[in-house]
PDB file as gemmi writes it, atoms N, CA and C in Angstrom:
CRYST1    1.000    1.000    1.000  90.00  90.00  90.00 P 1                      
ATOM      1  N   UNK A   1     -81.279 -31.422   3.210  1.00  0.00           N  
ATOM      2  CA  UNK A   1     -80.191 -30.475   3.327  1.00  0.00           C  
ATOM      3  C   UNK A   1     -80.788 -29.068   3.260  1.00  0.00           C  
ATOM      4  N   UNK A   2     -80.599 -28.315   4.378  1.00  0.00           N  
ATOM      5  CA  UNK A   2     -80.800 -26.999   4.450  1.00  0.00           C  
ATOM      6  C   UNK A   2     -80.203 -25.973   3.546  1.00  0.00           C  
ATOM      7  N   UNK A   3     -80.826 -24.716   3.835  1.00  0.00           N  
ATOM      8  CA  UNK A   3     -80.130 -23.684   2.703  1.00  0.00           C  
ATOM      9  C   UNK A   3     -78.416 -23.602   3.479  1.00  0.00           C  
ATOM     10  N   UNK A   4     -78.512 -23.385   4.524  1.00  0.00           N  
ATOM     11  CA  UNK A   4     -77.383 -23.027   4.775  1.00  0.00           C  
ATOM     12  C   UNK A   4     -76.218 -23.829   4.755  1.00  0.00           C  
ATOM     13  N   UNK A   5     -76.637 -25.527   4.926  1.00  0.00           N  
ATOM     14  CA  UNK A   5     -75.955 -26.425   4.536  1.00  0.00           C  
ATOM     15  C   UNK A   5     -75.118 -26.241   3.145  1.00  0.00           C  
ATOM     16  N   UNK A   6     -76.330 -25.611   2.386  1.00  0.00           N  
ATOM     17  CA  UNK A   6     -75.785 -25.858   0.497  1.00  0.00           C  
ATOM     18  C   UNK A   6     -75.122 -25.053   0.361  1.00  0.00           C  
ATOM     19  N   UNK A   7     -75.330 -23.827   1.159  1.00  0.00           N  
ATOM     20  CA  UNK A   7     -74.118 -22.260   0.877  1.00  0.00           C  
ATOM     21  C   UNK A   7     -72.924 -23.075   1.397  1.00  0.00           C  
ATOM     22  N   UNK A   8     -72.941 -23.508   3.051  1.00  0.00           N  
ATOM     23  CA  UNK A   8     -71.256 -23.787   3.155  1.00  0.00           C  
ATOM     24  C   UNK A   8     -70.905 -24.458   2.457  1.00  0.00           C  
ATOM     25  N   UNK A   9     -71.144 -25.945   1.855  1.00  0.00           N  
ATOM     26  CA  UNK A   9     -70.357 -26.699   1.078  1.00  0.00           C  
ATOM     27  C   UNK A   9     -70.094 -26.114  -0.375  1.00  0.00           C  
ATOM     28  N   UNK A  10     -71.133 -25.230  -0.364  1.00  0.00           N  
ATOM     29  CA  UNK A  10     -70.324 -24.345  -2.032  1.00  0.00           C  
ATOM     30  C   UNK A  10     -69.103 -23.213  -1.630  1.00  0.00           C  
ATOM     31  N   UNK A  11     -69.734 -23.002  -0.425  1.00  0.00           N  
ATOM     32  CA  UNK A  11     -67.969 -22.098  -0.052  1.00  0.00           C  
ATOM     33  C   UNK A  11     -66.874 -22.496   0.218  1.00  0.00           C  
ATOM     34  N   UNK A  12     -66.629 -23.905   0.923  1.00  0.00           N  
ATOM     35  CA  UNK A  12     -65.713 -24.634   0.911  1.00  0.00           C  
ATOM     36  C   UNK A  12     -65.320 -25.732  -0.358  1.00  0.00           C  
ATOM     37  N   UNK A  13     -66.176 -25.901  -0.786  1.00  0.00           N  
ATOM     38  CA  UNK A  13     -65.844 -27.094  -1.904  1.00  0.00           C  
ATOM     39  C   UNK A  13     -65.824 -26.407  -3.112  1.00  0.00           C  
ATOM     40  N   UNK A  14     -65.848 -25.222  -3.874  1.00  0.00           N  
ATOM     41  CA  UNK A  14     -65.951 -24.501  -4.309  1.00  0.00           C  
ATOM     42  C   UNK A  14     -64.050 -24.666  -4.755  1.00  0.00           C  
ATOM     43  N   UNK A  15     -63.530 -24.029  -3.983  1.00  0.00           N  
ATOM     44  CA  UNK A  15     -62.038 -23.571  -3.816  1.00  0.00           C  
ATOM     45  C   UNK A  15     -61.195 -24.888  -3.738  1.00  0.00           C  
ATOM     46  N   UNK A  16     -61.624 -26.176  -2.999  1.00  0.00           N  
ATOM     47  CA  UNK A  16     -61.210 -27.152  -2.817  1.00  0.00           C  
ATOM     48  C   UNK A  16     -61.208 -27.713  -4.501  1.00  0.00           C  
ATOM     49  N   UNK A  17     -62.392 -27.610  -5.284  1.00  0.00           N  
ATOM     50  CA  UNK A  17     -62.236 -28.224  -6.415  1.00  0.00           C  
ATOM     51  C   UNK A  17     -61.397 -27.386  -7.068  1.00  0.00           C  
ATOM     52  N   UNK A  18     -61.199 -26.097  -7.126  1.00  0.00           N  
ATOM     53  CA  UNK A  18     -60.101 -25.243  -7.874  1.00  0.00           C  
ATOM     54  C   UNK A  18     -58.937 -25.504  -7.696  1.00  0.00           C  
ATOM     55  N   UNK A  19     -58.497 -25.794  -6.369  1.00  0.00           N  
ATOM     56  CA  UNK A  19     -57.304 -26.011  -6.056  1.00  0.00           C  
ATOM     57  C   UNK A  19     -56.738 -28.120  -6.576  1.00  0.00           C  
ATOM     58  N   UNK A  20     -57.656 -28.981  -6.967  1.00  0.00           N  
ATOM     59  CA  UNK A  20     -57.505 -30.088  -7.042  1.00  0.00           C  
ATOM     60  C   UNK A  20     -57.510 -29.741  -8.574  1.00  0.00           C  
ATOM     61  N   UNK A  21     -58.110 -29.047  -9.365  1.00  0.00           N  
ATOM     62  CA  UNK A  21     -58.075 -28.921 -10.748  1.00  0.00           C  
ATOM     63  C   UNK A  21     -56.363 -28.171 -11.167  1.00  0.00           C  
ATOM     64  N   UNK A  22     -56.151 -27.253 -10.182  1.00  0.00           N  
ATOM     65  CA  UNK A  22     -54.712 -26.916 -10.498  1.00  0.00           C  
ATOM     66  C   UNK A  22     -53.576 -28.237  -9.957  1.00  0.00           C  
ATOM     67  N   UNK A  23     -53.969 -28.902  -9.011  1.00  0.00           N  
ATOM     68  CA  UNK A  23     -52.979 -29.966  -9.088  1.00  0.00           C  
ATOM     69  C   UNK A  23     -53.165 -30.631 -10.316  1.00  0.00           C  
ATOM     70  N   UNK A  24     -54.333 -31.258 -11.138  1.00  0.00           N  
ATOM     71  CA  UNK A  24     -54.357 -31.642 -12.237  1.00  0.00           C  
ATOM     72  C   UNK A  24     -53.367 -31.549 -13.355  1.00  0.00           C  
ATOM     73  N   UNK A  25     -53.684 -30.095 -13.276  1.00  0.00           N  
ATOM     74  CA  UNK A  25     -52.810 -29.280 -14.335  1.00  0.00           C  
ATOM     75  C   UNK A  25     -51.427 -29.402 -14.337  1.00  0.00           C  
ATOM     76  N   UNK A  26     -50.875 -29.558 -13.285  1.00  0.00           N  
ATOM     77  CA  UNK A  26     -49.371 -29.571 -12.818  1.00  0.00           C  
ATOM     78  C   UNK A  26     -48.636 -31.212 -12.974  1.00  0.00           C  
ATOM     79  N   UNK A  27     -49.757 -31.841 -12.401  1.00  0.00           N  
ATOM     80  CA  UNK A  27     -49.520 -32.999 -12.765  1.00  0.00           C  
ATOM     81  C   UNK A  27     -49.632 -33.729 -14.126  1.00  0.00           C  
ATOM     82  N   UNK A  28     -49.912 -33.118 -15.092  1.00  0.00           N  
ATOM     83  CA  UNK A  28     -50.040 -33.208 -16.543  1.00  0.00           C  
ATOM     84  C   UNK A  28     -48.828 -32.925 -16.732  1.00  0.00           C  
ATOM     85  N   UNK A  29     -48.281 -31.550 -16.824  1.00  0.00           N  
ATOM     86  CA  UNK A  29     -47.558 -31.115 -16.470  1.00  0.00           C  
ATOM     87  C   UNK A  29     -46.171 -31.855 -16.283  1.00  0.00           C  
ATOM     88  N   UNK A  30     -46.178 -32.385 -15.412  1.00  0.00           N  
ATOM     89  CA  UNK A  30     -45.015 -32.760 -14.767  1.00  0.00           C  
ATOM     90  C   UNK A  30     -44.558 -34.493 -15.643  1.00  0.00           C  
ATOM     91  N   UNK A  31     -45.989 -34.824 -16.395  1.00  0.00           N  
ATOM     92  CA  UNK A  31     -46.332 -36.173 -15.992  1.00  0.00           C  
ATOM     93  C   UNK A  31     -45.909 -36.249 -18.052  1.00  0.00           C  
ATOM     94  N   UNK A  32     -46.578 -35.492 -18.830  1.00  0.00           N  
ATOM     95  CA  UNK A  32     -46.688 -35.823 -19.747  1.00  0.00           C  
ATOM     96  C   UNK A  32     -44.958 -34.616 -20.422  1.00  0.00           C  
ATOM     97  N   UNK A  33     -44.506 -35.083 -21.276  1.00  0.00           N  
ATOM     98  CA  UNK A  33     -43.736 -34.139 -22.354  1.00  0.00           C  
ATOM     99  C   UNK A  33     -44.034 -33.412 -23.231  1.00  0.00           C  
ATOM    100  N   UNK A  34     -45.004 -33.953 -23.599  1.00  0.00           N  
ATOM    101  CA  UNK A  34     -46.107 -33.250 -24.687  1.00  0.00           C  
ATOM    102  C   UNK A  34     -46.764 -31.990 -24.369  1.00  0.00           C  
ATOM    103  N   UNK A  35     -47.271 -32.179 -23.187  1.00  0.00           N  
ATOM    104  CA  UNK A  35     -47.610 -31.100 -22.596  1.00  0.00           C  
ATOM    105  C   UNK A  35     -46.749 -30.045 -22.283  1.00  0.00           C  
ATOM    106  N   UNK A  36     -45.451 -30.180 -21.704  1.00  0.00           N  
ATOM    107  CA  UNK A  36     -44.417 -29.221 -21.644  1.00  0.00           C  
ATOM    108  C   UNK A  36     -44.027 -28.676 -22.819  1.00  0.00           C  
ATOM    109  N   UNK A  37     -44.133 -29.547 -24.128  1.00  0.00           N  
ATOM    110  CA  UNK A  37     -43.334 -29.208 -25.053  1.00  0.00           C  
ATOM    111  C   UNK A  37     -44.516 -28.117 -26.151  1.00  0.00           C  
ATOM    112  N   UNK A  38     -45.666 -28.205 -25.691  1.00  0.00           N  
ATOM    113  CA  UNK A  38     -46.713 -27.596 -26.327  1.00  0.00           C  
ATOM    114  C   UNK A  38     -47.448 -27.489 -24.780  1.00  0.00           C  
ATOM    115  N   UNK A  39     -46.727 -25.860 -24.265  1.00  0.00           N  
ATOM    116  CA  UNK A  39     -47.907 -25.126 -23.377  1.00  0.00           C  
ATOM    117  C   UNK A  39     -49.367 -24.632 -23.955  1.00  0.00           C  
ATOM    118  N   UNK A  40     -48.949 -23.922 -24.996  1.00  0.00           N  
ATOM    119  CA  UNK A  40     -50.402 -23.382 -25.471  1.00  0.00           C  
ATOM    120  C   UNK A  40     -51.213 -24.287 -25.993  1.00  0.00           C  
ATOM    121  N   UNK A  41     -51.352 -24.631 -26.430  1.00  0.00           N  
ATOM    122  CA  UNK A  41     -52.817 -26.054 -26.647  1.00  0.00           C  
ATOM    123  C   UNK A  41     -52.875 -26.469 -24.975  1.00  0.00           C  
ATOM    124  N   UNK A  42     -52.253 -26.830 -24.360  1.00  0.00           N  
ATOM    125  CA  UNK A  42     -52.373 -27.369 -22.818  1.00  0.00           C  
ATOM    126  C   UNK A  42     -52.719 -26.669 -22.168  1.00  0.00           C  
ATOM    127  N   UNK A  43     -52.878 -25.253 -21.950  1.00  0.00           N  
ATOM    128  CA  UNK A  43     -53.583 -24.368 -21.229  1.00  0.00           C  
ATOM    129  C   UNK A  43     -55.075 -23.990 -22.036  1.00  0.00           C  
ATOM    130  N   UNK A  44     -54.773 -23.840 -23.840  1.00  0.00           N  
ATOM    131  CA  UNK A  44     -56.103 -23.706 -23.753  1.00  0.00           C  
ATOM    132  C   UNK A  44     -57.440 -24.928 -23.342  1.00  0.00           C  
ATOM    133  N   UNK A  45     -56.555 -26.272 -23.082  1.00  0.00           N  
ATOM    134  CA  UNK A  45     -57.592 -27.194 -23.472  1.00  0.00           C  
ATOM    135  C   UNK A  45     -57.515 -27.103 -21.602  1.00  0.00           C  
ATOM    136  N   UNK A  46     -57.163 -26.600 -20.684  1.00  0.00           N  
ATOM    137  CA  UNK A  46     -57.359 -26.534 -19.570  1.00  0.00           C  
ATOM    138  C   UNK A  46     -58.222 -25.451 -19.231  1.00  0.00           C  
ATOM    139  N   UNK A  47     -58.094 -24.267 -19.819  1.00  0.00           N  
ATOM    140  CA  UNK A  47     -58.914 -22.983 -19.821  1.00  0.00           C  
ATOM    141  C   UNK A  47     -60.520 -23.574 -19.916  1.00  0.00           C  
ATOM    142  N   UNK A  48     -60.386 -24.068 -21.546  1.00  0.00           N  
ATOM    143  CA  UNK A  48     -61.653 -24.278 -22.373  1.00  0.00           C  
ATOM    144  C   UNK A  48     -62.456 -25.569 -21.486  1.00  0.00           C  
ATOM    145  N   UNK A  49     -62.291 -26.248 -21.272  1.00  0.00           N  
ATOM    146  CA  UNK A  49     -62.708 -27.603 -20.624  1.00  0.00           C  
ATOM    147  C   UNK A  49     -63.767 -26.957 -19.337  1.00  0.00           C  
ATOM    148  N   UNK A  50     -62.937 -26.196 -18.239  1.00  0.00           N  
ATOM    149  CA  UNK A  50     -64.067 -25.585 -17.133  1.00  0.00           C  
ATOM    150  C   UNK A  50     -65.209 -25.072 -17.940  1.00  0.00           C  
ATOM    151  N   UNK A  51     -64.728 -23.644 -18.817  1.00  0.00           N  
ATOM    152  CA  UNK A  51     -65.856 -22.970 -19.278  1.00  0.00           C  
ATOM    153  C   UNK A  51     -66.876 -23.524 -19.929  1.00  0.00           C  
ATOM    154  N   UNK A  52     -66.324 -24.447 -20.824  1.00  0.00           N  
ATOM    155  CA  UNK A  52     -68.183 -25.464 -21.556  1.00  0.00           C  
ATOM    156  C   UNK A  52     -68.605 -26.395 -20.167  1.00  0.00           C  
ATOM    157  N   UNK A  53     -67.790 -26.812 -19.414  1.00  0.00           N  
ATOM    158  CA  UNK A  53     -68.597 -27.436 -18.455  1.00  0.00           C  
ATOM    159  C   UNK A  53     -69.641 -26.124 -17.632  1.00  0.00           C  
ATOM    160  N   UNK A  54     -69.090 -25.216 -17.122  1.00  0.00           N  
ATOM    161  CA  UNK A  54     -70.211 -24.008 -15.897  1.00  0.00           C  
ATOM    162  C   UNK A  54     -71.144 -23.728 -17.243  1.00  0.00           C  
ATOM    163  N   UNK A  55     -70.815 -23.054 -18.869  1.00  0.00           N  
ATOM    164  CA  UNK A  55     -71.548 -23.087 -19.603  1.00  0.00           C  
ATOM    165  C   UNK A  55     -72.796 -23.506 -19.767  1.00  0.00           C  
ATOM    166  N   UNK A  56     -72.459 -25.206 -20.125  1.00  0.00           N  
ATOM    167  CA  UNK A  56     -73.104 -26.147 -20.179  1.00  0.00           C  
ATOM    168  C   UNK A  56     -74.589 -25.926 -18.847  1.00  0.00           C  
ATOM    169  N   UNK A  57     -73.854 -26.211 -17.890  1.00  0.00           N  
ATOM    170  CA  UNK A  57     -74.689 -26.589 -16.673  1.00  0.00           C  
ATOM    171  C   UNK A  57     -75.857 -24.932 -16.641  1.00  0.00           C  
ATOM    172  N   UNK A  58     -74.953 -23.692 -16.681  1.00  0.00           N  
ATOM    173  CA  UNK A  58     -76.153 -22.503 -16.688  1.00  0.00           C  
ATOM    174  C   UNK A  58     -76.952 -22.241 -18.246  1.00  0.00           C  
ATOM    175  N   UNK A  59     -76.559 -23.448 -19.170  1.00  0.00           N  
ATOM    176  CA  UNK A  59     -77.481 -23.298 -20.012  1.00  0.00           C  
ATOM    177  C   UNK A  59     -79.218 -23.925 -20.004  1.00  0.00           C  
ATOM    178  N   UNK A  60     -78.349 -24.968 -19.125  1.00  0.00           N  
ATOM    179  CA  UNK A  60     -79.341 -26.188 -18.900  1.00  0.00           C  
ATOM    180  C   UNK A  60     -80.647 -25.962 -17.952  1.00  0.00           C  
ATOM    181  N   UNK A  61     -79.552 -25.055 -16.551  1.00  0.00           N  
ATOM    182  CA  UNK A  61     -80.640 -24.561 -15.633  1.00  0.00           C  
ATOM    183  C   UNK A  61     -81.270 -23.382 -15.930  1.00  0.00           C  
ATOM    184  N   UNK A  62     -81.024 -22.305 -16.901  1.00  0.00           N  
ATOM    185  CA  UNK A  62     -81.898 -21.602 -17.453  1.00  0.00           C  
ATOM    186  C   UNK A  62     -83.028 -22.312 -18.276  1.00  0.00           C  
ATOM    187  N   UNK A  63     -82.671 -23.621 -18.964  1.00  0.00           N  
ATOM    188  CA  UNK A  63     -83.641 -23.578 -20.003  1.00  0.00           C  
ATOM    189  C   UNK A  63     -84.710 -24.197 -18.990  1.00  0.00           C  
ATOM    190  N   UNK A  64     -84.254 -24.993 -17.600  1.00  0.00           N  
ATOM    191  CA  UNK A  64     -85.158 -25.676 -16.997  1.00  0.00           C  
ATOM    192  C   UNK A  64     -86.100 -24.649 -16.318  1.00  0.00           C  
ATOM    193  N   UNK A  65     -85.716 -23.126 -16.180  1.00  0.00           N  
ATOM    194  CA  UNK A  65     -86.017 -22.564 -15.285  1.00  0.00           C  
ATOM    195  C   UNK A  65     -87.471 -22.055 -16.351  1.00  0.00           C  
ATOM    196  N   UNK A  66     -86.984 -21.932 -17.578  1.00  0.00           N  
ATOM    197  CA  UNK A  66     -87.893 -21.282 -18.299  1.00  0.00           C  
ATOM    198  C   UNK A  66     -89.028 -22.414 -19.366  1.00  0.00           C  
ATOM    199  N   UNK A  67     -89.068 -23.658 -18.686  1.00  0.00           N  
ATOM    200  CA  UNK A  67     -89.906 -24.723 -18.971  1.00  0.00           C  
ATOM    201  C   UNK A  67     -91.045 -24.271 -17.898  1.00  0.00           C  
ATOM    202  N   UNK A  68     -90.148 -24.704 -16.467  1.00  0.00           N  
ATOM    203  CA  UNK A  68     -91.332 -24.228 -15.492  1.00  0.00           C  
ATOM    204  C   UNK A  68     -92.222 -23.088 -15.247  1.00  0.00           C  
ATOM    205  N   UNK A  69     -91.302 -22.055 -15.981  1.00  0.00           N  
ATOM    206  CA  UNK A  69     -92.306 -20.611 -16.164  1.00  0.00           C  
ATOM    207  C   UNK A  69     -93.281 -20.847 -16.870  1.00  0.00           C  
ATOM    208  N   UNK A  70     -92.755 -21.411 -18.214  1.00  0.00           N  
ATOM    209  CA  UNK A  70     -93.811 -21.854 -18.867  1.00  0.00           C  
ATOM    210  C   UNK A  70     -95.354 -22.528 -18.748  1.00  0.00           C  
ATOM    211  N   UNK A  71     -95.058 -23.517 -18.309  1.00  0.00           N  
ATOM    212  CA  UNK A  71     -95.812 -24.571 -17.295  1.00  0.00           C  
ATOM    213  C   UNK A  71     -96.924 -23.627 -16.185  1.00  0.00           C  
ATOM    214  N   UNK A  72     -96.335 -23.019 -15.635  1.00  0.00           N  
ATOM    215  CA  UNK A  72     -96.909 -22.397 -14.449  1.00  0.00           C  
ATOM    216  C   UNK A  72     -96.598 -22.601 -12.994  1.00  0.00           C  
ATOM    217  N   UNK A  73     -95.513 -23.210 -13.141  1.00  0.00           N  
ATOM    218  CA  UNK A  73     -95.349 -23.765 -11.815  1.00  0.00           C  
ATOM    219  C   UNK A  73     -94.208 -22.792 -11.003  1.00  0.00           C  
TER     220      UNK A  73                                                      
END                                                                             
């Protein structure tokens, strides 16, 4: 897979997963009572959930980035 391959599918799939994560949400939403009846815990645990995941992942590829510095490679 080319560079330019990896840019489009992050520009399109990018927005596609945003928009399938807000159906999520709605469908919780719609689906559970609990959730209606307690918005705030349900948005934060919708908020919080993305951010430790992108978190997570640019913690990981920094630390990998700074193994290989290390290394020399």
């Amino acid at each position: 897979m080319d560079k330019d391959t990896k840019f489009a599918l992050l520009v399109v799939g990018v927005p596609l997963l945003g928009a399938a994560y807000c159906a999520l949400m709605l469908g919780v939403m719609f689906a559970f009572a609990d959730a209606r009846q307690h918005p705030i815990i349900t948005a934060t645990v919708f908020v919080l959930a993305p951010s430790l995941v992108s978190g997570s992942i640019w913690l990981f590829s920094s630390f990998r980035a700074k193994n290989k510095e290390r290394l020399g490679l």
